[in-house]
N, C-alpha and C positions, 0 to 999 in steps of 0.2 A: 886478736884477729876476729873481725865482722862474720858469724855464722850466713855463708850466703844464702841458704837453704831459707832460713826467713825474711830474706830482700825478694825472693824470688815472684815476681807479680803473674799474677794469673787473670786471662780475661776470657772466659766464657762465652759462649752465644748466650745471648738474651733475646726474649720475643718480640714483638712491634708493638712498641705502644705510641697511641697517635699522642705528638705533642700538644705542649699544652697551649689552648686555646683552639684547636682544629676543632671540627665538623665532621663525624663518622655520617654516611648517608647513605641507606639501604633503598637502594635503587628496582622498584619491582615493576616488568613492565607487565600491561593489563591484559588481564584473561581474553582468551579469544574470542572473537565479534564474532556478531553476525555476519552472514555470508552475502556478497554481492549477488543480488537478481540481474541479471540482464537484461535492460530497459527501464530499471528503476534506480532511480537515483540516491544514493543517503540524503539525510537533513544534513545541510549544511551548516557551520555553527563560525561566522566571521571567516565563512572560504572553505573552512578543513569538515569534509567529512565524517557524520558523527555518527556511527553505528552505535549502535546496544551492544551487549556483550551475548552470545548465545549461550542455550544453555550449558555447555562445555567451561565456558569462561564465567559465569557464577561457579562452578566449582572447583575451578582452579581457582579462584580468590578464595575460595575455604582456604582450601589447601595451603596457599600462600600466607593467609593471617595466621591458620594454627602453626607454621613454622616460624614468624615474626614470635607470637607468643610464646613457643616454649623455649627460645634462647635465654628469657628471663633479663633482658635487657629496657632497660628505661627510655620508654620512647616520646620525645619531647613535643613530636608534632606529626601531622601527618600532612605531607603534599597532595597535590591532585592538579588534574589541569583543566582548560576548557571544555574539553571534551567528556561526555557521559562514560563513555569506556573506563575512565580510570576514576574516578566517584564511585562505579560501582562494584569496581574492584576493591577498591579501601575500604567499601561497607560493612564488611566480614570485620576486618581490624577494628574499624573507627566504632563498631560496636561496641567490643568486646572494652575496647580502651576509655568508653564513653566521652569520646572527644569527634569537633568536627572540625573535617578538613579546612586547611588553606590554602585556598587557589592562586595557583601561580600559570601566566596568560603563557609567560617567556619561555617554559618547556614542552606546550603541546607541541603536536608532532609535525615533522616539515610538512612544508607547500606543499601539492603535488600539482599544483596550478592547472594545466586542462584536464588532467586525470585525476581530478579529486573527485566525492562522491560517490567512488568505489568504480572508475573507470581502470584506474592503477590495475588492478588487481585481473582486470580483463587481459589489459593491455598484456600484463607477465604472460597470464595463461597461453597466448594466444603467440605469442612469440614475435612480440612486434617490434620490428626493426631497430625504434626507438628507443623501446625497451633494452634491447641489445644492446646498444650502443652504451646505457646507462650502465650496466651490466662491466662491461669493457672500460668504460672510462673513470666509472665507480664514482659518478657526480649525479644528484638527483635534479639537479637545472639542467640535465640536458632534456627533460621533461619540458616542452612548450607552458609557459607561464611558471617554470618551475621556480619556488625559492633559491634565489642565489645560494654559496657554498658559505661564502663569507658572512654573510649574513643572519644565514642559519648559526653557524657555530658562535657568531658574536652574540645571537640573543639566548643559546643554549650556556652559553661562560656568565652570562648577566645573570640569567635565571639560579645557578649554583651558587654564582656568588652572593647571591641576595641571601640565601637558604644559609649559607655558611657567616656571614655576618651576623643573621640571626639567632643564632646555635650557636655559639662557642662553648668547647667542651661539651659540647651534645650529641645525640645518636638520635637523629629524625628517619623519617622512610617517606620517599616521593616515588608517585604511582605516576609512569610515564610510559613512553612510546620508545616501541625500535629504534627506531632511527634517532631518536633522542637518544638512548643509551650509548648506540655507537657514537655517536658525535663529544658526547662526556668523554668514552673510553680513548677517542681519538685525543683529544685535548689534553688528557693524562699521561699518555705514556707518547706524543707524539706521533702518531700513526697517523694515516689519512686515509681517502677515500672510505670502502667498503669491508675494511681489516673487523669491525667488530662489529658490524649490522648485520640481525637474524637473531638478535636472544630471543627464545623461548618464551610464552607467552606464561605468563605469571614467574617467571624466573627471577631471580634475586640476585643481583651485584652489589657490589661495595666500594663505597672512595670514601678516601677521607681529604679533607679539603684547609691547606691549611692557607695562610699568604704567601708561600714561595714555590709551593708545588700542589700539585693533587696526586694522591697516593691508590691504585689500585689492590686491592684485598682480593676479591676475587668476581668472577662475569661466570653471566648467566649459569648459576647455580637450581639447578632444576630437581633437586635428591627431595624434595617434597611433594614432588607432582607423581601420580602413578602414572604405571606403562602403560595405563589406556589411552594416555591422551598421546595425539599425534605431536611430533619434534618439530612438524612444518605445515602446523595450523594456519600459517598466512606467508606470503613471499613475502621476506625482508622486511616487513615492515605492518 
């Protein structure tokens, strides 16, 4: 008679390891800008307003590279997008790593078509109707001139999947925009609207990106920034 006690199969938890051929991608969005003057316009760069980072956001990009570097993780490349905001957030990194970024057009940050130039940010302040409405309907085209929804997230699915055809079996890190992150984290887990717009500025997420899903690890991971910086350095976005 068969001892059952050594048929008896046992199956454990085991950890997440991303399959083979996925795209781990550390998602950091860029230190915080400058601050809109009232009556003065940002430089525009192909539409989208392009602040500096102030000096708050040079040092949360420390902050944010020396936790990239002491995970001790092999990092394959480093993103950036059109805009100077997040080139000078990767500065800290792309030093350290002696590597230079590559620009990808498809994840700077949406439209905000008449309230670009840092009107957006009036607009919030000031509690304008429109704003509201935005707020409520949790679509950033209800902004006059605003980038469509569709089209936002179809060029934010291109720009990842470009990054993850690139990397197979890789771990990159792309320095992006608010509302960029929500719009990934929407496409991820399914969500929509405004479920994951407001990471923290220099903050750190994680997808991993294979061909049949994308996988959320973790959003806006902020345990590297100290408590002097403010949680709501800019509205949404």
């Amino acid at each position: 008679m068969a001892d059952t006690a050594t048929e008896t199969r046992k199956f454990p938890q085991s950890r997440f390891a991303p399959p083979p051929g996925a795209t781990e991608i550390l998602l950091v969005r860029h230190g915080e800008s400058a601050p809109h003057v009232e009556g003065q316009s940002f430089d525009l760069v192909d539409g989208h307003g392009d602040p500096p980072l102030a000096p708050e956001g040079w040092e949360q990009a420390k902050l944010a590279a020396q936790r990239l570097i002491d995970t001790g993780e092999r990092i394959a490349a480093v993103y950036v997008t059109t805009l100077q905001r997040t080139h000078q957030t990767a500065e800290p990194l792309l030093e350290y790593l002696e590597m230079e970024p590559t620009e990808i057009a498809d994840l700077r940050e949406v439209f905000l078509g008449d309230w670009e130039g840092g009107e957006f940010r009036k607009r919030v302040a000031d509690g304008d109707p429109i704003a509201q409405r935005m707020y409520i309907e949790q679509r950033w085209d209800v902004i006059p001139g605003g980038e469509p929804a569709h089209q936002f997230e179809n060029r934010v699915r291109r720009g990842i999947e470009r990054i993850a055809a690139d990397h197979p079996d890789e771990l990159v890190v792309a320095v992006v925009h608010g509302g960029v992150i929500g719009q990934i984290i929407n496409i991820a887990t399914g969500s929509t609207g405004f479920a994951f717009v407001g990471s923290d500025n220099a903050s750190i997420s994680h997808i991993v990106v294979t061909p049949d899903r994308w996988v959320v690890r973790c959003w806006n991971d902020t345990s590297h920034l100290s408590s002097t910086f403010s949680t709501a350095a800019e509205p949404l976005i």
